[in-house]
N, CA, C and O atoms as CSV, one atom per row, in Angstrom:
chain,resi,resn,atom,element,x,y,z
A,1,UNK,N,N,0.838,-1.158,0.000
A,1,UNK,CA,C,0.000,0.000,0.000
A,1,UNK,C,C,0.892,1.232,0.000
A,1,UNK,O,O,1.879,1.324,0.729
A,2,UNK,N,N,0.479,2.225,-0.895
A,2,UNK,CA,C,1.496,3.815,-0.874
A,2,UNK,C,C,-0.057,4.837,-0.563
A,2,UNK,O,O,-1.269,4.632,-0.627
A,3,UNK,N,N,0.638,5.725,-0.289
A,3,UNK,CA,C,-0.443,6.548,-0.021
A,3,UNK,C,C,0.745,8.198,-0.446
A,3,UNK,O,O,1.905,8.567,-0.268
A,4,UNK,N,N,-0.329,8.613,-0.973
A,4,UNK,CA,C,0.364,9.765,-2.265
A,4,UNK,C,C,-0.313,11.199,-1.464
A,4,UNK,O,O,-1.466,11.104,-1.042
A,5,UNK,N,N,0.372,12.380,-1.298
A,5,UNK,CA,C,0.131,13.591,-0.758
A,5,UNK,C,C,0.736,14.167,-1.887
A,5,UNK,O,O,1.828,14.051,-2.443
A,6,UNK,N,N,-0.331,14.849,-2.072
A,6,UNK,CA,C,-0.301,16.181,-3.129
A,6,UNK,C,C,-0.362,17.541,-2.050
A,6,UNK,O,O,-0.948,17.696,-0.979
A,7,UNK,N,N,0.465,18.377,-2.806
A,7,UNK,CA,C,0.544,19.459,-1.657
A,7,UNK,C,C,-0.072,21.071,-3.069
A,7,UNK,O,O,0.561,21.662,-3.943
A,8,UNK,N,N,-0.952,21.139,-2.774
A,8,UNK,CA,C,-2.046,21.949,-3.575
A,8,UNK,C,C,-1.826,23.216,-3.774
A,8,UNK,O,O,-2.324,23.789,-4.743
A,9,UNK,N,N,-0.857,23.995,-2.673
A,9,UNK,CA,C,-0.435,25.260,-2.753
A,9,UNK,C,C,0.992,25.077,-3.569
A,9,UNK,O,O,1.756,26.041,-3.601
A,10,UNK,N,N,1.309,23.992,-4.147
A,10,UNK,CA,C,2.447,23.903,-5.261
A,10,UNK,C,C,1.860,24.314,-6.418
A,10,UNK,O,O,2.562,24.877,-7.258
A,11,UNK,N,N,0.336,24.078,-6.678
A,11,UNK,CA,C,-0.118,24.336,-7.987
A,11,UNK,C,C,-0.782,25.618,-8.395
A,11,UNK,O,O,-0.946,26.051,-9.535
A,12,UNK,N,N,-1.159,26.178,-7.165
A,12,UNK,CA,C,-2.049,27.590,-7.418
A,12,UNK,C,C,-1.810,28.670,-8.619
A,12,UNK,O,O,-2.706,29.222,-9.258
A,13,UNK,N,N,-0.469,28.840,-8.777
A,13,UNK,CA,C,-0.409,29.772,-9.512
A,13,UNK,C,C,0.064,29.482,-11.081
A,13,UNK,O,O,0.265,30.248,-12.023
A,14,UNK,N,N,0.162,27.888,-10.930
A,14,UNK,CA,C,0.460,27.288,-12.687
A,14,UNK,C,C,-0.997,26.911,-13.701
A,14,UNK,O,O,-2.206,26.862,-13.472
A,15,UNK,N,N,-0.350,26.745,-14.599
A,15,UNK,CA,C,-1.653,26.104,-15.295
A,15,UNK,C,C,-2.034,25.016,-14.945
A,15,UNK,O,O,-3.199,24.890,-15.323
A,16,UNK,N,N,-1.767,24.338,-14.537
A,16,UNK,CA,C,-2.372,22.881,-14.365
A,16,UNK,C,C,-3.249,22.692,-13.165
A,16,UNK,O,O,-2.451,23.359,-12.507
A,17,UNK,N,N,-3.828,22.499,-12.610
A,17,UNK,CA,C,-4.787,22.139,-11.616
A,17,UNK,C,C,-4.128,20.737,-10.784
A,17,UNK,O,O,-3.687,19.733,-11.343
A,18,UNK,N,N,-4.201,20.989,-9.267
A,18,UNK,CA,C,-3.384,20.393,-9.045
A,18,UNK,C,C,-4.231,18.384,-9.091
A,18,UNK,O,O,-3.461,17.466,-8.810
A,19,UNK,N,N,-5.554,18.077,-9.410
A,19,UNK,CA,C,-5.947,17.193,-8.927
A,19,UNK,C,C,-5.082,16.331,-10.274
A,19,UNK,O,O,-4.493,15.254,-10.183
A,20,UNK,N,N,-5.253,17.285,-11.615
A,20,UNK,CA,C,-4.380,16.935,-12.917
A,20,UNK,C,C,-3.193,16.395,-12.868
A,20,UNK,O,O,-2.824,15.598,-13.731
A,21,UNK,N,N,-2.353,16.798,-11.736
A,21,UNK,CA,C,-1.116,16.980,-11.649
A,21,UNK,C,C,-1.052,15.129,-10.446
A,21,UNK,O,O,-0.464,14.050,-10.512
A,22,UNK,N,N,-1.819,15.644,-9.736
A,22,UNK,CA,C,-1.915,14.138,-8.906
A,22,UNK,C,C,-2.436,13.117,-9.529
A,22,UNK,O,O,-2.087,12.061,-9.001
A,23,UNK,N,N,-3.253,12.959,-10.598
A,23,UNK,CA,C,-2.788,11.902,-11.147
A,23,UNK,C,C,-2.249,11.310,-11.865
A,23,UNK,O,O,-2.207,10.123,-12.188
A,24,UNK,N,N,-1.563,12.648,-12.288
A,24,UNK,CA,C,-0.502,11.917,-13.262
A,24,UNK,C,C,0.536,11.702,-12.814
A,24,UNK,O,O,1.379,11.304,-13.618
A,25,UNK,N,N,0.849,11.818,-11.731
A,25,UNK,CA,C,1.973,11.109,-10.323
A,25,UNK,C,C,0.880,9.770,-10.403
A,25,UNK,O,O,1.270,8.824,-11.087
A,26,UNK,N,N,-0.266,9.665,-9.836
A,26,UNK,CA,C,-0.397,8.322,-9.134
A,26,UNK,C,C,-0.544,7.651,-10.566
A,26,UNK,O,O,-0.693,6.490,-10.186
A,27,UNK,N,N,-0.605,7.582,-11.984
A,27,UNK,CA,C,-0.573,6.871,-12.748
A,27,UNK,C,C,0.807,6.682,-13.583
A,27,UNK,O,O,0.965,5.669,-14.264
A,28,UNK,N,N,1.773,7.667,-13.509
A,28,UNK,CA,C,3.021,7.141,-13.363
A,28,UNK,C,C,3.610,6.200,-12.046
A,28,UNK,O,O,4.772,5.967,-12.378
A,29,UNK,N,N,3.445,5.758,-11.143
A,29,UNK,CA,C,4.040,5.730,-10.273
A,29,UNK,C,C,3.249,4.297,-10.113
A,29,UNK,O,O,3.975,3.510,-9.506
A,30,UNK,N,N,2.288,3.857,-10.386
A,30,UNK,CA,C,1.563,2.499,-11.067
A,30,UNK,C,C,2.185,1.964,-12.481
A,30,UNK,O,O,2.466,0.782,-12.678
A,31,UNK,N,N,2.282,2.556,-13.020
A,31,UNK,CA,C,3.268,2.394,-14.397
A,31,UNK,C,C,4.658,2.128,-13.980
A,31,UNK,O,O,5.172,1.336,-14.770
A,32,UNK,N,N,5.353,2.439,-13.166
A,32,UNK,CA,C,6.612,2.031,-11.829
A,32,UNK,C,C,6.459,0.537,-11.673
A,32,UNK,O,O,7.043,-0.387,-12.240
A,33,UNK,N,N,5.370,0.551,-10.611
A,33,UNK,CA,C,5.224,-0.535,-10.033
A,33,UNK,C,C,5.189,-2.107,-11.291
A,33,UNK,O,O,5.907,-3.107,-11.279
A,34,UNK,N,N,4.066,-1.728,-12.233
A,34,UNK,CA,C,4.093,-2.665,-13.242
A,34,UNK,C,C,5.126,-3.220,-14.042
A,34,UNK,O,O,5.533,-4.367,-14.222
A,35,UNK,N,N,5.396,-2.258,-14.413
A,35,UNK,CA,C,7.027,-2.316,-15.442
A,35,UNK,C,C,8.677,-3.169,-14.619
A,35,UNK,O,O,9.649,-3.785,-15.055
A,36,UNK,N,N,8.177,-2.708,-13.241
A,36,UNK,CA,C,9.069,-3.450,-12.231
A,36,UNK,C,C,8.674,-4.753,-11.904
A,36,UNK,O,O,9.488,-5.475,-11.330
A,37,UNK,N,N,7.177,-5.312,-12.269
A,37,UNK,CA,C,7.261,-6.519,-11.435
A,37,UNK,C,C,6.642,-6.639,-10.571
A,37,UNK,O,O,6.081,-7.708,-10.329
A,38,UNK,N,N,6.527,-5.489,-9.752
A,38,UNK,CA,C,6.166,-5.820,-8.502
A,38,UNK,C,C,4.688,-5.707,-8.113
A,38,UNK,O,O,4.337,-5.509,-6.950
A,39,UNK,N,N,3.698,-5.866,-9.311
A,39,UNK,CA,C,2.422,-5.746,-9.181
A,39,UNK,C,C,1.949,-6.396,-10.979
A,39,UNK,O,O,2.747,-6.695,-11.867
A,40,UNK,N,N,0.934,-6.431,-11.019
A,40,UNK,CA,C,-0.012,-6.326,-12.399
A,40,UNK,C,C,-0.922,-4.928,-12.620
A,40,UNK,O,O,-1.146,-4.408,-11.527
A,41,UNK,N,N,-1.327,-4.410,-13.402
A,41,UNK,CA,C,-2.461,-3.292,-12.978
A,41,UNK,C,C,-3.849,-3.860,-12.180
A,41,UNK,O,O,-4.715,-3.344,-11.474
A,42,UNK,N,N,-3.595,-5.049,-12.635
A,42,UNK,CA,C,-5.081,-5.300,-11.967
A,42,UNK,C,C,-4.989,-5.225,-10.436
A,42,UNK,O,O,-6.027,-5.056,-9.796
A,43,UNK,N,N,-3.577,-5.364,-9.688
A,43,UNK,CA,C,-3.551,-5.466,-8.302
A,43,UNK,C,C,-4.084,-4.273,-8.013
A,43,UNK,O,O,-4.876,-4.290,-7.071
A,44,UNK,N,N,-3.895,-3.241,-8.533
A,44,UNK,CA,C,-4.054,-1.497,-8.136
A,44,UNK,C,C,-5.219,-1.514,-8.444
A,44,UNK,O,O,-5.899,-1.947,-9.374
A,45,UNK,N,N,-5.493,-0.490,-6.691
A,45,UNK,CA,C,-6.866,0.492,-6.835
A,45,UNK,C,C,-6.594,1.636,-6.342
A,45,UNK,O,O,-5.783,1.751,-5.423
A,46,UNK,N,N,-6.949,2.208,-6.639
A,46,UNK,CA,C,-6.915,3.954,-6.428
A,46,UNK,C,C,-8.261,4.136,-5.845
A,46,UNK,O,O,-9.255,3.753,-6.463
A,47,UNK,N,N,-8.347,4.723,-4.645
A,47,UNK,CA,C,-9.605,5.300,-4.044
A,47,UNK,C,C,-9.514,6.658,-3.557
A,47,UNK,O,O,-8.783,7.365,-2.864
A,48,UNK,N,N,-10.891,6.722,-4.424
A,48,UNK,CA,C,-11.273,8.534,-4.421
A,48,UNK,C,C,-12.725,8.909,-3.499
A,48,UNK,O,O,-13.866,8.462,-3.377
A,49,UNK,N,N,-11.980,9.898,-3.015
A,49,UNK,CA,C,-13.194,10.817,-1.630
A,49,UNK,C,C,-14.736,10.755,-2.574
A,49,UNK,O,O,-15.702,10.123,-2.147
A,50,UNK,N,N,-14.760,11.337,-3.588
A,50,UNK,CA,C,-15.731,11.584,-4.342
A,50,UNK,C,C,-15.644,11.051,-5.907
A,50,UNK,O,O,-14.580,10.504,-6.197
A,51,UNK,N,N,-16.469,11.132,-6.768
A,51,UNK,CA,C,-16.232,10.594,-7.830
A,51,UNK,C,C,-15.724,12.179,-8.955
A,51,UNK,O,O,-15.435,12.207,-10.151
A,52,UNK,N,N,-15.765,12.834,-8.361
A,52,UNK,CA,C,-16.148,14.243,-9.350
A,52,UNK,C,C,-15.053,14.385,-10.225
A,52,UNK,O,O,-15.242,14.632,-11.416
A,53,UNK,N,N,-13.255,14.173,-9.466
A,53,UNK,CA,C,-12.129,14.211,-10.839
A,53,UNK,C,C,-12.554,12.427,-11.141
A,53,UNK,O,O,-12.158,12.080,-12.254
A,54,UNK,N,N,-12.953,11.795,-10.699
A,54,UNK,CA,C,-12.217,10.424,-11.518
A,54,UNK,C,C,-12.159,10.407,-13.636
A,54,UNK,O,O,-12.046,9.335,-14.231
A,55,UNK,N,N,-12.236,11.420,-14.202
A,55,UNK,CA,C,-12.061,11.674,-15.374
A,55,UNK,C,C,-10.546,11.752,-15.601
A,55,UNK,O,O,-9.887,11.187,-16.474
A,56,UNK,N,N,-10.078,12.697,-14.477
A,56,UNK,CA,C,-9.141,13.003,-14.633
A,56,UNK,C,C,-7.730,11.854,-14.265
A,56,UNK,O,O,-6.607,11.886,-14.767
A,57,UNK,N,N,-8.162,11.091,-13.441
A,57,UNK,CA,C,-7.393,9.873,-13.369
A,57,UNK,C,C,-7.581,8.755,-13.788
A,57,UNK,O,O,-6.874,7.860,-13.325
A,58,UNK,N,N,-8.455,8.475,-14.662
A,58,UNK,CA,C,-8.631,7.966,-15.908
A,58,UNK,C,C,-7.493,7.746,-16.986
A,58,UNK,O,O,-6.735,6.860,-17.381
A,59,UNK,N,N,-7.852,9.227,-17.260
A,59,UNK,CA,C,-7.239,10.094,-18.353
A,59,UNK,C,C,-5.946,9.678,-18.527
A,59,UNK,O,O,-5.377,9.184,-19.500
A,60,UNK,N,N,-5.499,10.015,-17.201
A,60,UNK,CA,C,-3.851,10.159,-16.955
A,60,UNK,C,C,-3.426,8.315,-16.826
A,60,UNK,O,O,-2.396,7.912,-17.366
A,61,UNK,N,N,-4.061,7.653,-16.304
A,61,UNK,CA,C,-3.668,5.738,-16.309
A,61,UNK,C,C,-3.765,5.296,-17.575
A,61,UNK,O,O,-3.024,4.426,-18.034
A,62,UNK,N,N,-4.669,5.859,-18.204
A,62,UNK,CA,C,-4.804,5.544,-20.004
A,62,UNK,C,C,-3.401,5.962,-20.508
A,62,UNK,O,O,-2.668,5.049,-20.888
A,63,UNK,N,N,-2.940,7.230,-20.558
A,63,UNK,CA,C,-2.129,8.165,-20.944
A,63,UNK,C,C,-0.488,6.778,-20.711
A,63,UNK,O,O,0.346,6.337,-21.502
A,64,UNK,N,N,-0.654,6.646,-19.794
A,64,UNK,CA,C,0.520,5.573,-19.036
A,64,UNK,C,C,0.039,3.940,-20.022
A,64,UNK,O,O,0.940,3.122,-20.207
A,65,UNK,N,N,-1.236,3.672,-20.506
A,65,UNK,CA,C,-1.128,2.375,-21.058
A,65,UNK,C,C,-1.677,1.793,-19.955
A,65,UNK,O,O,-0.917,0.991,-19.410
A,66,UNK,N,N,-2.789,1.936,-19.424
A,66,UNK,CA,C,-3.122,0.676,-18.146
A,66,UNK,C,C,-4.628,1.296,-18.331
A,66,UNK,O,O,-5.055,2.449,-18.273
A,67,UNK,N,N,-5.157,0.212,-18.544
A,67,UNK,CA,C,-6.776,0.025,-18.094
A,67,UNK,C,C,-7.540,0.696,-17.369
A,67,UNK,O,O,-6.991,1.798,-17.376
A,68,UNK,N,N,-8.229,0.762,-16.891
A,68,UNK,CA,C,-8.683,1.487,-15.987
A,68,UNK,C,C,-10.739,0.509,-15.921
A,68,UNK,O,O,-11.418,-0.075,-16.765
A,69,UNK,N,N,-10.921,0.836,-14.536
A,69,UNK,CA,C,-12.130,-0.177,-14.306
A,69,UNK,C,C,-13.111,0.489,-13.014
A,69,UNK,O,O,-13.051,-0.039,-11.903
A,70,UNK,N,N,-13.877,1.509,-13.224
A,70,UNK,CA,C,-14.881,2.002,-12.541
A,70,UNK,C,C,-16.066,1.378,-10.875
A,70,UNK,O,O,-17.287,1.404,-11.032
A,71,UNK,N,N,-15.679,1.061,-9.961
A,71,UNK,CA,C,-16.659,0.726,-9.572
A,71,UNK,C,C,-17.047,1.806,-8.137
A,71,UNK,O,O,-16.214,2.341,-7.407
A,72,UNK,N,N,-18.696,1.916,-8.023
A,72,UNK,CA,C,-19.004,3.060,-7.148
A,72,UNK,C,C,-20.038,2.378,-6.742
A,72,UNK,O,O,-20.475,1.386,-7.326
A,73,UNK,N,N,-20.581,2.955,-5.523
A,73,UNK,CA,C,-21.855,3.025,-4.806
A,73,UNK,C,C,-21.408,2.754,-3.385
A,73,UNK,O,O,-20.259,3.075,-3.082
A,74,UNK,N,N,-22.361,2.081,-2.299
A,74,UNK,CA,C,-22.134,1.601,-1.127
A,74,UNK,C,C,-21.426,0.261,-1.263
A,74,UNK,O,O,-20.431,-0.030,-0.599
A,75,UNK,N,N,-21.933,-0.453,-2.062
A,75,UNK,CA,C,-21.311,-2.147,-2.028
A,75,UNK,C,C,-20.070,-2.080,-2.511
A,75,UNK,O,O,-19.487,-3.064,-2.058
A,76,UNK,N,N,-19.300,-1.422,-3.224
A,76,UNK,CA,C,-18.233,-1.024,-3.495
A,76,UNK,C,C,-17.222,-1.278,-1.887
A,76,UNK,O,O,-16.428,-2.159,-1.557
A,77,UNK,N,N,-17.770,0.041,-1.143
A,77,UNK,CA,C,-16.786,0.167,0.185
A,77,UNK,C,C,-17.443,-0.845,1.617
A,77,UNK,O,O,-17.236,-0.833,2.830
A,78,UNK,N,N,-18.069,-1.435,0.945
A,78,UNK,CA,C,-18.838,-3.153,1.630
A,78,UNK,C,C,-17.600,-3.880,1.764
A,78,UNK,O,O,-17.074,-4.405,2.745
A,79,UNK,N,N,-17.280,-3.797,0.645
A,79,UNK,CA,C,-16.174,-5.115,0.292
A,79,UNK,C,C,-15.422,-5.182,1.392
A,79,UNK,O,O,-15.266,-4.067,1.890
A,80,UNK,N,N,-14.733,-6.311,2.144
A,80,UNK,CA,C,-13.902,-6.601,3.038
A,80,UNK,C,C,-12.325,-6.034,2.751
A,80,UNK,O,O,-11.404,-5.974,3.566
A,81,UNK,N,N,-12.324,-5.680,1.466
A,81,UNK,CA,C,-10.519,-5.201,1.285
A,81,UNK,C,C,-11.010,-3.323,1.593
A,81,UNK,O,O,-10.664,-2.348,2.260
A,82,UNK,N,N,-11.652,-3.595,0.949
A,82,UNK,CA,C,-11.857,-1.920,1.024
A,82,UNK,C,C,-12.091,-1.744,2.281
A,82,UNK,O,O,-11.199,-1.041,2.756
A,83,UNK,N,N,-13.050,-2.116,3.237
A,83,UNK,CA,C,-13.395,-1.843,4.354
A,83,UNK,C,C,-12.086,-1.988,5.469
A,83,UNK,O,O,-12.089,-1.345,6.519
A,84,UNK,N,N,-11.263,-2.677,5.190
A,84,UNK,CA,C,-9.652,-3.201,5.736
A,84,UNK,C,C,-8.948,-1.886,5.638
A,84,UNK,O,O,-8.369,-1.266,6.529
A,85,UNK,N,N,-9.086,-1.637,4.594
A,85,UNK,CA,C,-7.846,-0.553,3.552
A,85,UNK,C,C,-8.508,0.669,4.793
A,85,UNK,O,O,-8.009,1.090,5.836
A,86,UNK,N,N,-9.618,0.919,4.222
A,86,UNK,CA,C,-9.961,2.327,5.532
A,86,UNK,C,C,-9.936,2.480,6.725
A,86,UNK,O,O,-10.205,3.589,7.187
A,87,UNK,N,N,-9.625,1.468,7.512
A,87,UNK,CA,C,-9.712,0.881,9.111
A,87,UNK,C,C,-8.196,1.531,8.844
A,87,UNK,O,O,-8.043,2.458,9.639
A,88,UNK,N,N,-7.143,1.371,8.076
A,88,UNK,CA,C,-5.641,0.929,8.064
A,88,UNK,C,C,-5.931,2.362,8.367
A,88,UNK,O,O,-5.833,2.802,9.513
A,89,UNK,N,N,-6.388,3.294,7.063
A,89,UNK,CA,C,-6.098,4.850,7.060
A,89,UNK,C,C,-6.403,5.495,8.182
A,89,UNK,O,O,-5.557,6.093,8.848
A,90,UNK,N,N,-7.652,5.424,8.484
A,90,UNK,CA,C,-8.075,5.907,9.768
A,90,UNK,C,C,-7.376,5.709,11.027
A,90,UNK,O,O,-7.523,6.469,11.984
A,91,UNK,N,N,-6.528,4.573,11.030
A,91,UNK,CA,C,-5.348,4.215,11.932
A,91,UNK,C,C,-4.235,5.046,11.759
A,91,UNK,O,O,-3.549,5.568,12.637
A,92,UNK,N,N,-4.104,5.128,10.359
A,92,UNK,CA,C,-2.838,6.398,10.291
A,92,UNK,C,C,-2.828,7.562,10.429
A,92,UNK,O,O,-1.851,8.308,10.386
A,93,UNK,N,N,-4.265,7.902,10.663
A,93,UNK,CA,C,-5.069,9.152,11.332
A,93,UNK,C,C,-5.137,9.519,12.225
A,93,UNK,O,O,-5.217,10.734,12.402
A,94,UNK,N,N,-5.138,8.351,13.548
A,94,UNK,CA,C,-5.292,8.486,14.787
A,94,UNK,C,C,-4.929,7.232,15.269
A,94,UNK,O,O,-5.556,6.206,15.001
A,95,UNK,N,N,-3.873,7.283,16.017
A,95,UNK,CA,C,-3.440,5.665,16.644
A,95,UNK,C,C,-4.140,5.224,17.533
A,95,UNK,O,O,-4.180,4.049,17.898
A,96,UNK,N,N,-4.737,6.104,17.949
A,96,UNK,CA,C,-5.234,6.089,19.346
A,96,UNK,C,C,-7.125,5.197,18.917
A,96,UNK,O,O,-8.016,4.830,19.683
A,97,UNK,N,N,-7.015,5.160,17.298
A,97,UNK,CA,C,-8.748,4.731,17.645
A,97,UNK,C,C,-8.543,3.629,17.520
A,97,UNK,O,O,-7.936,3.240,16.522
A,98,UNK,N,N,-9.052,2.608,18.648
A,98,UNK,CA,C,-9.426,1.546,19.140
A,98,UNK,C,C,-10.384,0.576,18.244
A,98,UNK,O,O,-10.502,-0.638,18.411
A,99,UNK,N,N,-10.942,1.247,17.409
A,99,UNK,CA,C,-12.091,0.581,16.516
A,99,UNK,C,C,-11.184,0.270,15.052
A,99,UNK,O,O,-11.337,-0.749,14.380
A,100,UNK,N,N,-10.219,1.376,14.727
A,100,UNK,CA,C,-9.398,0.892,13.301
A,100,UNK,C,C,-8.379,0.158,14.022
A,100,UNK,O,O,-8.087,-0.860,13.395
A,101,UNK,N,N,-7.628,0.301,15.264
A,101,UNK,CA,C,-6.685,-0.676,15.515
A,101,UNK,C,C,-7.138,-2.018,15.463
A,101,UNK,O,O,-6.666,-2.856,14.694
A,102,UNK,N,N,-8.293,-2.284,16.492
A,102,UNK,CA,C,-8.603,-3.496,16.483
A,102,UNK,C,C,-8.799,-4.529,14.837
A,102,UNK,O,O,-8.608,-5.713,14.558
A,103,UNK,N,N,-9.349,-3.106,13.929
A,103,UNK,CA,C,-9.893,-4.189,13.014
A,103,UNK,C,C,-8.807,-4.036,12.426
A,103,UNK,O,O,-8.738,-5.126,11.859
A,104,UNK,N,N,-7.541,-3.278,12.021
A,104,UNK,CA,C,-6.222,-3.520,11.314
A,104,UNK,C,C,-5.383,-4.820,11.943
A,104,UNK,O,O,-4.535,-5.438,11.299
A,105,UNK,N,N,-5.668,-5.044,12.952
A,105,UNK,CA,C,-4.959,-6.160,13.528
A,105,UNK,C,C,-5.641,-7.607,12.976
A,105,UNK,O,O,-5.013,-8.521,12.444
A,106,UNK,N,N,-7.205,-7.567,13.264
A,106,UNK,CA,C,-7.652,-8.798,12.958
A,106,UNK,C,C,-7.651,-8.864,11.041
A,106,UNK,O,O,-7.940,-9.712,10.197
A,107,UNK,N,N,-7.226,-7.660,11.038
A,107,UNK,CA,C,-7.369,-7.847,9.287
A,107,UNK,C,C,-6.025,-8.826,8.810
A,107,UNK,O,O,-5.138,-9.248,9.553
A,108,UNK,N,N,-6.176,-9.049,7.292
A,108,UNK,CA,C,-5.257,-9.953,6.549
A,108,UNK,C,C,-4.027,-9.080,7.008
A,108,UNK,O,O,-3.456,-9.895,7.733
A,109,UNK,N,N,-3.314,-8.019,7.041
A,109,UNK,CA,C,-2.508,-7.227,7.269
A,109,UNK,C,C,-1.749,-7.883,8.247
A,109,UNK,O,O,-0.553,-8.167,8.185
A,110,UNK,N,N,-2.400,-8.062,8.992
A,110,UNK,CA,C,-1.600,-8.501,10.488
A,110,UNK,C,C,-1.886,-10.289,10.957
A,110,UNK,O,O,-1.072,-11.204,11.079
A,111,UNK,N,N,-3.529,-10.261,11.154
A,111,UNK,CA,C,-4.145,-11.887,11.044
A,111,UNK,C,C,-4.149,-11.974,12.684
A,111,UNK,O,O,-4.155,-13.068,13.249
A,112,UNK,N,N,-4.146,-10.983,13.256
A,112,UNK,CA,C,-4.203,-11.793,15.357
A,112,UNK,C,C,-5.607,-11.684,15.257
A,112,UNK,O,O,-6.347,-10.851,14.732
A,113,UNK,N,N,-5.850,-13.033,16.073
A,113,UNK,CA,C,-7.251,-13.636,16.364
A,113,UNK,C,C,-8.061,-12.958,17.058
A,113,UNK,O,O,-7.734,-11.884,17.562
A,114,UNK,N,N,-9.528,-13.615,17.217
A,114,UNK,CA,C,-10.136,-12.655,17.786
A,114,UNK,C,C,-9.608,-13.027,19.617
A,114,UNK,O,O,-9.642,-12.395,20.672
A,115,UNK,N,N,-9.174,-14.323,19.209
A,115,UNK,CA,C,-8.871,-14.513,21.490
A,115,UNK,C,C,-8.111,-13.553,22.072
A,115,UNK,O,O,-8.383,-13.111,23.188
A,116,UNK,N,N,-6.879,-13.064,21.216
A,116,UNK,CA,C,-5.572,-12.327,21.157
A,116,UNK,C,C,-6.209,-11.221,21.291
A,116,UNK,O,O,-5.659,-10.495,22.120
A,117,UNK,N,N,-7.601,-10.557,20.597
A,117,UNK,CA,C,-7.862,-9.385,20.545
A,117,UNK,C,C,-8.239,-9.188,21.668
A,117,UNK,O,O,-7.738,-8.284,22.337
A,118,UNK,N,N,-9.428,-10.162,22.251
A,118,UNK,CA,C,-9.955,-10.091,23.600
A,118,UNK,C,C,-9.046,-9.856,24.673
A,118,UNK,O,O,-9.270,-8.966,25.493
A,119,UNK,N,N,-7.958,-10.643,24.734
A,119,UNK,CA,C,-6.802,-10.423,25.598
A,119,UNK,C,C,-6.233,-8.911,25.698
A,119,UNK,O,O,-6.172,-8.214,26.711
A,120,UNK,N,N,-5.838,-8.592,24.405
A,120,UNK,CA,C,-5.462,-7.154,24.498
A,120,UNK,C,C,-6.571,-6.062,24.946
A,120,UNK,O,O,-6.199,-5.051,25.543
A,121,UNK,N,N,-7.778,-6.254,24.684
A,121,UNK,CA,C,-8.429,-5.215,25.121
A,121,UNK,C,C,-8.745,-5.668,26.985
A,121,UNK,O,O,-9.069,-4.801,27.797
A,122,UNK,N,N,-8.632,-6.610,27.226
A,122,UNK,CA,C,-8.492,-6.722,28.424
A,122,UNK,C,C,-6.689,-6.490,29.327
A,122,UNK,O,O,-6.274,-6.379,30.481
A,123,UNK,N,N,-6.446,-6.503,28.732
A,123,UNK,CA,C,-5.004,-5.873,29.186
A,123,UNK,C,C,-4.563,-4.595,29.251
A,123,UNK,O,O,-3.634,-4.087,29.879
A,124,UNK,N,N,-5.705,-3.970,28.200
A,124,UNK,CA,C,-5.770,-2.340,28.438
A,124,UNK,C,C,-6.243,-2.055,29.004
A,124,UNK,O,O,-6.145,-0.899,29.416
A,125,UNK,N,N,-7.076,-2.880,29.424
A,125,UNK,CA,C,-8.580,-2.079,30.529
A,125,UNK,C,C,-9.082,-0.943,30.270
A,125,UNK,O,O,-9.410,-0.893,29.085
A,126,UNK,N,N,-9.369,0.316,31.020
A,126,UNK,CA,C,-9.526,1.431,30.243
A,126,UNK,C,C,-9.424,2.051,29.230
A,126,UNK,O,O,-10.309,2.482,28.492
A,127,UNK,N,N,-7.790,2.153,29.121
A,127,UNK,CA,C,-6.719,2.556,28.121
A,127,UNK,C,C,-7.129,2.784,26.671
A,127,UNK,O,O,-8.225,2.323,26.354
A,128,UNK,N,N,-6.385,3.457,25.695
A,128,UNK,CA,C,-6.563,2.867,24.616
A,128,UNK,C,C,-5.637,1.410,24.532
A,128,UNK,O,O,-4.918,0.871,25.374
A,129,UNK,N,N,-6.040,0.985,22.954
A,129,UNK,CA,C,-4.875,-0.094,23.067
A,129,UNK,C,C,-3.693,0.025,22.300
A,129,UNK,O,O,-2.862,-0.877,22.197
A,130,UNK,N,N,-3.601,1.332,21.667
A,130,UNK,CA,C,-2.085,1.377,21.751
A,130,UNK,C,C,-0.937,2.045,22.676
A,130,UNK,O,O,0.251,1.846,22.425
């Protein structure tokens, strides 16, 4: 997993718009990964807050030679990877929340059981658990 920061006050005063500019980093940088080996395109997903640029990162994964494959609604972020993947972020958000730790741990990521979990939250008692 990479997680890509665009810094937006780099773009203000050029032509390009910076969401333009981010994906044509995150679709070079998938074009990286492929060309190296160390993935297929199909392993990659890119997840977006809203759907409103996904034109624009489209655009730019085409531009690179890689496919590109649409899926939206609620059942989308249902899915158990997706629902994993956001527990992770929200963990890198705040260590302290108890609800993404727990489920980053029992996730494929890590794999501790649920007995192990019980244990730890009883070993924190109050606490958080990290």
């Amino acid at each position: 997993m990479e997680l890509l920061v665009t810094d937006k006050s780099t773009y203000r005063e050029g032509p390009t718009h910076w969401r333009t500019a981010e994906a044509g980093h995150v679709a070079r940088r998938v074009r990286e990964l492929v060309d190296a080996g160390e993935c297929s395109a199909g392993d990659v997903v890119v997840l977006l807050q809203a759907f409103t640029d996904v034109d624009r990162y489209e655009e730019a994964l085409r531009a690179e030679g890689l496919s590109t494959h649409r899926a939206a609604g609620s059942g989308y972020f249902g899915q158990q990877q997706v629902a994993d993947l956001v527990m992770y972020l929200r963990l890198l958000l705040n260590r302290y929340d108890d609800e993404a730790l727990a489920s980053v741990l029992a996730s494929p990521f890590v794999g501790v059981s649920n007995d192990a979990l019980v244990l730890l939250r009883r070993a924190a008692g109050r606490r958080p658990l990290f």
